[in-house]
C-alpha positions in Angstrom: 464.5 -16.0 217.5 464.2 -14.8 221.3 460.8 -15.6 222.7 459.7 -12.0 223.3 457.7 -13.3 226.3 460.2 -14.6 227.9 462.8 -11.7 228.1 460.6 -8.7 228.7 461.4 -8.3 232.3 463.0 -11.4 232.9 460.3 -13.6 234.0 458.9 -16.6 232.1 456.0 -16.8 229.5 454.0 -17.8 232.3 454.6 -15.2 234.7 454.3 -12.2 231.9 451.0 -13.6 231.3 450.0 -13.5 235.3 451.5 -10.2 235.1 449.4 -9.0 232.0 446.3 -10.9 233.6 446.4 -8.9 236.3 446.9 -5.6 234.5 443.7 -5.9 232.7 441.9 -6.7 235.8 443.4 -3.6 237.3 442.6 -1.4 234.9 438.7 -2.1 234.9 439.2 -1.5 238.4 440.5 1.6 238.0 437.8 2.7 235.3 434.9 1.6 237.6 436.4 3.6 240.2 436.5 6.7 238.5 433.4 6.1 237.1 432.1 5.7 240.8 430.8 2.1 240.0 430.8 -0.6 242.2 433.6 -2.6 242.4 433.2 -6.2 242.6 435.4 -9.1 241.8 433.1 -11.7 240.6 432.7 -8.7 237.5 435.9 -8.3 236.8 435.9 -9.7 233.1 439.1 -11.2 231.9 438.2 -11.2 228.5 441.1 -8.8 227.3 443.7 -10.4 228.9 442.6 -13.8 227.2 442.3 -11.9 223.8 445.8 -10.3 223.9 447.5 -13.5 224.1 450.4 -13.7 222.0 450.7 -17.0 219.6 454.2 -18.5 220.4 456.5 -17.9 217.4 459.7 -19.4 217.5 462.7 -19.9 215.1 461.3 -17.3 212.5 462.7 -15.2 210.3 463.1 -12.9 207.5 462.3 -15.8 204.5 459.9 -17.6 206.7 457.7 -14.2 205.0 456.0 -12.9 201.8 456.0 -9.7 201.4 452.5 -8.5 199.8 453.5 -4.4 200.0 455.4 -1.7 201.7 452.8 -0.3 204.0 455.0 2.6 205.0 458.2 4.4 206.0 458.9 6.4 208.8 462.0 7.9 210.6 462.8 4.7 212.5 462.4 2.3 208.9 460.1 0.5 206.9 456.4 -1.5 207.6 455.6 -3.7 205.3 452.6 -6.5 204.7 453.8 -9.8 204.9 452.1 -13.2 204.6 453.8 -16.1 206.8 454.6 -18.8 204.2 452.6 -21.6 204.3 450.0 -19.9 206.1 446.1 -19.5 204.8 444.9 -17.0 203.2 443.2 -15.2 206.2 443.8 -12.3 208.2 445.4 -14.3 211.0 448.3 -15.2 208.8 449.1 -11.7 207.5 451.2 -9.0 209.5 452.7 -5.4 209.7 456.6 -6.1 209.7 459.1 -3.2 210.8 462.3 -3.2 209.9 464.6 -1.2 211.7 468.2 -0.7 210.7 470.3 -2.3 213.7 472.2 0.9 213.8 468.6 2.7 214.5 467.7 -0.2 217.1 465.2 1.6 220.0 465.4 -0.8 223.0 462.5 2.0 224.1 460.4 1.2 221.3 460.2 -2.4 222.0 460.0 -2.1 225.7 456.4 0.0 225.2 455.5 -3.1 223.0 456.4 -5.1 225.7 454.2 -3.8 228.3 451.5 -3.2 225.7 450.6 -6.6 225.0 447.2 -7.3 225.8 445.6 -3.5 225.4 442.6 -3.7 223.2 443.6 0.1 221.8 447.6 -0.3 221.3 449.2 -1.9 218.7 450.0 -5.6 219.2 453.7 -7.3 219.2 453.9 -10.8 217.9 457.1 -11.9 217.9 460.9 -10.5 216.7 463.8 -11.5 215.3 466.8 -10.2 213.8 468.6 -10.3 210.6 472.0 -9.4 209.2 470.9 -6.0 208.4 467.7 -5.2 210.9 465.5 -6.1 213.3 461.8 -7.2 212.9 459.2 -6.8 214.9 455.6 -8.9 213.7 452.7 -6.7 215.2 449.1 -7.4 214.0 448.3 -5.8 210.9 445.5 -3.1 211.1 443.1 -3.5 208.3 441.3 -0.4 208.4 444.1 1.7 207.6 445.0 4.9 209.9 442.8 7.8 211.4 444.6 10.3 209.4 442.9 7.8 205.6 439.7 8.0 207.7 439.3 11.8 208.4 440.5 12.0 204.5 437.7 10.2 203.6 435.4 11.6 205.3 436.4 15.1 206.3 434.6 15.9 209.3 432.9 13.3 211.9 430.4 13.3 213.9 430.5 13.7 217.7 429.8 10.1 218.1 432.0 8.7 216.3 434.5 11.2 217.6 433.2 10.3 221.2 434.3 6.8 220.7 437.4 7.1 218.7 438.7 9.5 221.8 437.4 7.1 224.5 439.9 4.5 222.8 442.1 6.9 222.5 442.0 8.4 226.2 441.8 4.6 227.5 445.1 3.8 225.8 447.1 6.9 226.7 445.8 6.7 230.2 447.2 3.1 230.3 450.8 3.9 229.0 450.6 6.7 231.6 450.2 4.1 234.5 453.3 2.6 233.4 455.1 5.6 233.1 455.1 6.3 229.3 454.9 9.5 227.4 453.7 8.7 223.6 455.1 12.1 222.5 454.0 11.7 218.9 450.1 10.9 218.8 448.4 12.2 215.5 445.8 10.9 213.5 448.7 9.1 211.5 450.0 7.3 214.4 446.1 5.9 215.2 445.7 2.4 213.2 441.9 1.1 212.7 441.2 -2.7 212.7 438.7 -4.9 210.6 435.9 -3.6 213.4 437.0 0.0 213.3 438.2 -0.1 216.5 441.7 2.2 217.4 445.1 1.3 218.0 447.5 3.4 219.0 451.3 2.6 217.8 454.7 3.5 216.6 456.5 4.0 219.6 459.9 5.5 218.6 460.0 8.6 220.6 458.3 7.2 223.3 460.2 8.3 226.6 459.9 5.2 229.3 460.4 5.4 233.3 458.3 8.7 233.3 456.1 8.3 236.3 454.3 10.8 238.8 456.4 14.0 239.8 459.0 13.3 236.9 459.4 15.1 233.8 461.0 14.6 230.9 462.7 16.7 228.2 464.3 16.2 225.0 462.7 18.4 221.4 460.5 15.6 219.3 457.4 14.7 218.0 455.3 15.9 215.0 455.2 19.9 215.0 451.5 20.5 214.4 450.8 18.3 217.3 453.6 19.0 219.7 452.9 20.7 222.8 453.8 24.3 224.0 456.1 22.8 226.8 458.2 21.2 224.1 458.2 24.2 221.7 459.8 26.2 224.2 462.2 23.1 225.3 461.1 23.2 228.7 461.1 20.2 231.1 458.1 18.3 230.8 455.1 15.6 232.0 452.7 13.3 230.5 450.5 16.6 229.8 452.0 16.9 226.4 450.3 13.2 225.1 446.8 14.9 226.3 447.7 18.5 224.5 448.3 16.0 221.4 445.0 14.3 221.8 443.0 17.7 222.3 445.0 18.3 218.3 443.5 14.7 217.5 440.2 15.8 218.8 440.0 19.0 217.2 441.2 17.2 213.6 438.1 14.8 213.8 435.6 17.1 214.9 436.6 20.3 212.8 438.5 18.8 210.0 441.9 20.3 210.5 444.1 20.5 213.0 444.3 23.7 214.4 446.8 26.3 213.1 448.4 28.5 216.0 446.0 31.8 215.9 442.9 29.5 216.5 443.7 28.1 219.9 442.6 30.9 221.9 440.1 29.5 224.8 437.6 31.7 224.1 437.3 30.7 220.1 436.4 27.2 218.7 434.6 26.8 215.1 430.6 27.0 215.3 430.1 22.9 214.3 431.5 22.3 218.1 428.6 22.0 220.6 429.2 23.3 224.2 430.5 20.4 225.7 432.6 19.8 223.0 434.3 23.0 222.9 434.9 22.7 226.8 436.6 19.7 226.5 438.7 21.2 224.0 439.2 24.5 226.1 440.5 22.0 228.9 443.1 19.5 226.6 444.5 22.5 224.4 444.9 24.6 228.1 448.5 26.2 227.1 450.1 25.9 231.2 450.4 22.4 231.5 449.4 22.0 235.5 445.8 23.6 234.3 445.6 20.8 231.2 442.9 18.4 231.1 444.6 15.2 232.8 447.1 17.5 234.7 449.0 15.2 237.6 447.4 11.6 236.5 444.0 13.4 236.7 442.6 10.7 234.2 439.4 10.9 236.2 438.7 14.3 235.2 438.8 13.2 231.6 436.2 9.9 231.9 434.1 12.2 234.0 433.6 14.7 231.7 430.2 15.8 230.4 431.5 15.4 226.3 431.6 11.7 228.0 428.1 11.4 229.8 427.0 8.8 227.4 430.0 6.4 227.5 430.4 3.2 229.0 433.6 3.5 229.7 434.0 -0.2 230.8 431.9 -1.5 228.0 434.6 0.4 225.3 437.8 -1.2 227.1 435.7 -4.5 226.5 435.2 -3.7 223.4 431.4 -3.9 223.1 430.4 -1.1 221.9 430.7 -0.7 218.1 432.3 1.6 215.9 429.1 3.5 214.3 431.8 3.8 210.3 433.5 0.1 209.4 436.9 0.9 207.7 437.1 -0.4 204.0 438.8 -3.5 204.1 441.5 -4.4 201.1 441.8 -8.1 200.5 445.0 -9.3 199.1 444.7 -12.6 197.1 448.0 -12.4 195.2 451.3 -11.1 195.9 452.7 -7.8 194.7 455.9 -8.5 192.6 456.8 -5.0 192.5 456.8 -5.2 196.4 460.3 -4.8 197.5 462.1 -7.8 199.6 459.9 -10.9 198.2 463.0 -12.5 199.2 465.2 -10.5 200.6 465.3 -8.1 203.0 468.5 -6.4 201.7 466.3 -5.0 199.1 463.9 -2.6 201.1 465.7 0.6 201.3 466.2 2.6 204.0 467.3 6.1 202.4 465.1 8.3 204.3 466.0 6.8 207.7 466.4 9.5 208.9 463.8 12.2 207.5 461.2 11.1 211.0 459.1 13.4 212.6 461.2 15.2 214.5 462.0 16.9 211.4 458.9 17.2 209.9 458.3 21.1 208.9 455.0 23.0 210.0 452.1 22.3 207.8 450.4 24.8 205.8 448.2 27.6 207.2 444.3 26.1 206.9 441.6 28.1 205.9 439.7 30.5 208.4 437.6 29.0 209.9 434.4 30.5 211.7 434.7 30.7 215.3 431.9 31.2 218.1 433.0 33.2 221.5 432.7 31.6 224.8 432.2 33.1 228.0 435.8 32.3 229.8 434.2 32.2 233.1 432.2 29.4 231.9 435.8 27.5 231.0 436.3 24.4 232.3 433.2 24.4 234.3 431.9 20.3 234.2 
């Protein structure tokens, strides 16, 4: 198996973990400046750099696994649960495989897991390998299900719970953004939970790579109801269109649908938003691009915001602060023998490889919902 570590960018296991050391550092650099804290190094925790460590895994592959169930399938293949083989029965030893058909291979995809390692709110790589028929990549597996069984469950949140889910959001968009990555498919799908309730952002398929300040992109993808205007049109586009997608996220927690088309007017927003809440909104679902909440790298704007007065923005990249709603947690004592590929691979099918969201239709008009009128020359005012 090729040590993931060590062929990222070339360097050695050592230097990728210098290299992901100092990322984290720089990050809660970054936050405290924008939060107009004081910046001093003997604060500078490296707690999330120690934590997204990678366990070496070497020599592994397909039948070093049992699989437990087929978590999903997407455009790009299947995810299943899989339990290492000789390992205990404990959370460490079970894992989200993908398997991607090595005709559907997205060197993109695994270069965002690449530079991901580490993050506290994006989706962790553990190791790869490849078979006769695919390749695998072990991430950790996210207990708590998705955003999308979460809003289900509990149709509307509260603003705090919404507060924090977004700052974990915002943090990991913002950090892909440094490195010149545009998501271009967040939904409340695409947002994993783990055992704490805390977000992870993954599936990184139609991520677009090397997209860095002044560049744009283009290219016709991502999930319809939370695509942005830009790409509707097929315009050339900017790392506006992940923060027009969160705004949609927002909106879905908060409200309990995702908008259809005839509600995003700025002046309208339904009458459970408060003030601060509907300005926020007003600013991410902002149709020109350049006007958008986060317009030009503008992440500041976005932590500064008064929807945000209460948030610690360097306590939620450390992870301190706790998810108010703990996920339900399935336990799996035995193993599925329905599940497919107990064995072998070969039997997990890939028919609807390639039915992925670029393809996915409109989804049905909502109900009305009530909507309050705000003053537009109040719009955007912090």
């Amino acid at each position: 198996m090729e040590n993931c570590k060590e062929t990222a960018h070339g360097r050695t296991g050592a230097q990728y973990e210098a290299l992901v050391q100092a990322e984290r550092q720089q990050e809660l650099i970054d936050i405290r400046r924008m939060t107009r804290k004081e910046e001093t190094s003997d604060d500078i925790c490296l707690e999330e750099s120690q934590r997204g460590h990678r366990r070496e895994e070497r020599g592994l592959c397909f039948e070093d696994f049992k699989i437990i169930r087929r978590l999903g399938q997407g455009g790009f293949g299947n995810v299943v649960l899989a339990r290492k083989e000789g390992g205990l029965s404990s959370s460490d030893e079970v894992f989200a495989i993908k398997l991607v058909p090595n005709k559907m291979v997205c060197e993109v995809e695994k270069e965002v897991l690449f530079r991901a390692v580490g993050h506290p709110f994006l989706v962790q790589l553990h190791a790869y390998f490849r078979t006769k028929e695919s390749f695998c990549y072990v991430m950790e597996y996210c207990e708590g299900g998705t955003l999308q069984s979460l809003m289900s469950r509990l149709n509307r949140f509260h603003e705090d719970l919404t507060r924090l889910y977004s700052a974990e959001i915002i943090l990991a968009v913002n950090f892909l953004h440094k490195c010149g990555i545009i998501h271009r498919d967040i939904k409340p799908g695409n947002i994993l939970l783990d055992r704490d309730g805390h977000c992870k952002l993954a599936d990184f398929g139609l991520a677009k790579v090397g997209v860095f300040k002044g560049m744009r992109a283009e290219g016709v993808c991502g999930t319809v109801r939370y695509r942005a205007p830009e790409i509707r049109r097929g315009s050339l586009y900017g790392p506006e269109v992940d923060w027009w997608s969160v705004g949609n996220v927002l909106f879905d927690m908060m409200v309990g649908d995702c908008p259809a088309e005839d509600l995003l007017h700025p002046e309208q927003h339904p009458l459970c938003l408060t003030k601060d809440a509907v300005s926020l909104l007003n600013m991410f679902l902002e149709k020109d691009p350049s006007l958008r909440l986060g317009a030009r790298g503008d992440t500041r704007s976005i932590l500064m915001h008064p929807f945000f007065k209460s948030v610690n923005w360097e306590a939620v990249l450390q992870k301190r602060v706790k998810p108010p709603v703990k996920p339900v947690i399935l336990e799996f004592s035995t193993v599925d023998p329905a599940a497919p590929g107990n064995t072998d691979e070969s039997d997990i099918s890939f028919k609807t490889a390639n039915e992925g969201p670029v393809m996915e239709g409109p989804a049905d008009t909502p109900e009305p919902v009530r909507c309050l009128t705000v003053d537009p020359g109040a719009r955007g005012k912090m």
